[in-house]
N, C-alpha and C positions, 0 to 999 in steps of 0.2 A: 504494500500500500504506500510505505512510504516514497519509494523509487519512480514513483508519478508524479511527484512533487519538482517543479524546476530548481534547479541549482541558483539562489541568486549572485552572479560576482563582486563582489568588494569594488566599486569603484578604486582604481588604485593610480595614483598620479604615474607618469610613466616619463621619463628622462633620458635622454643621449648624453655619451661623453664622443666627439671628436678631434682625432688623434692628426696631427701632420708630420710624417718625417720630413726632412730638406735636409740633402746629402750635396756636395759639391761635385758635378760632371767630371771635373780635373783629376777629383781622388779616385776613380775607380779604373781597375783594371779588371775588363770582362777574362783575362786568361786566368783570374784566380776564382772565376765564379758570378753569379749576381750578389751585387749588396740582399742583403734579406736580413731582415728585421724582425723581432717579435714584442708585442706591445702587451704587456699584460692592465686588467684591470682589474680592484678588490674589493670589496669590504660589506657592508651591510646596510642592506635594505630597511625600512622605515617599518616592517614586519620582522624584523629582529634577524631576517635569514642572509648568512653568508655565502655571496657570490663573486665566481673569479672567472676571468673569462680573458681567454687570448683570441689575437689576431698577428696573422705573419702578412707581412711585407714583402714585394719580391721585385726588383728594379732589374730587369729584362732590359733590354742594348735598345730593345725598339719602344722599350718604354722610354727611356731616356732621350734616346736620339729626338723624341716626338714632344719631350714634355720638358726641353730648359729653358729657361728665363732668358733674359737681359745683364741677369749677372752669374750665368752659368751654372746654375742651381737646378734641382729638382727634386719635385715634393709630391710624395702621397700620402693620399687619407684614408684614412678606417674608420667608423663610426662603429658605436655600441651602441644599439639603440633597445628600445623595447627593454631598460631596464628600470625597475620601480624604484621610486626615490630613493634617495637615501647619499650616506657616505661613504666615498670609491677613493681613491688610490690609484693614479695611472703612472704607468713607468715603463721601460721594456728592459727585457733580459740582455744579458750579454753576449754579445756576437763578436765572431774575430772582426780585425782589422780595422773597425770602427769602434771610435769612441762619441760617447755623450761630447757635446761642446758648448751646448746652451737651453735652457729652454725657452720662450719668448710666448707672445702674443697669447696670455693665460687668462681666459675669460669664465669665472663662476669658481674661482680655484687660484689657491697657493701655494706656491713651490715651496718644498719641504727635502732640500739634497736634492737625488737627480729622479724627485717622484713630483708630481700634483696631487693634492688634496682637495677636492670636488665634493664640496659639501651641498648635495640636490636634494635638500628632504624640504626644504621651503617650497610651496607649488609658484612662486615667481619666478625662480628657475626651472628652464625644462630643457638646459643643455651645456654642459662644459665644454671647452676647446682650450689647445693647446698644441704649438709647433714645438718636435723637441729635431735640433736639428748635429748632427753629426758629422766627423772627420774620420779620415781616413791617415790609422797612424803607422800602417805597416806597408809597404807594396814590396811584394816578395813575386820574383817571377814563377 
């Protein structure tokens, strides 16, 4: 009897965090592989439940070739979307040859070392952003 009854869902506010890498065209060398990235994000939703979720990055010769700037730069994005409010933690793992270099343009969030702290549990916010942008400190043939 009971299982005729509809499910009602919790209205639940719903937040994106996005991510920009920007790597320098000059640093990379395709014979050691694609730059590739991974972006993780943390922490707990406004329902008490902890969530972590990754995104890989992968800068392809034809990605690059099609996608530098003016000051020989190129940047991709990741979005996290579709997660319910709360407080995240964005940063990425370790990868050879690149290093962190800065992070810049942090909109909804405060850099905390080489993470952002993305506090979305307010419904004014309904989205973080952040360029973390990288160097290239090894070229090994």
């Amino acid at each position: 009897l009971l299982s005729n009854i509809p499910v009602i869902e919790e209205d639940v506010h719903k937040v994106k965090i996005i991510l920009t890498k920007k790597i320098y065209a000059e640093d990379i060398n395709f014979s050691n592989g694609n730059p590739m990235f991974i972006f993780k994000v943390e922490g707990k939703d406004v329902r008490g439940q902890t969530r972590t979720c990754f995104k890989i990055l992968d800068f392809t010769q034809e990605y690059v070739n099609s996608h530098r700037d003016d000051k020989d730069q190129v940047s991709m994005e990741v979005v996290f979307d579709s997660l319910i409010a709360g407080e995240y933690r964005a940063g990425e793992m370790s990868v050879s040859r690149y290093r962190l270099e800065n992070i810049t343009d942090i909109e909804n969030g405060v850099r905390e070392d080489d993470e952002v702290l993305f506090d979305l549990k307010n419904t004014d916010y309904t989205e973080g952003r952040a360029v973390f942008i990288n160097r290239n400190y090894e070229q090994r043939n």
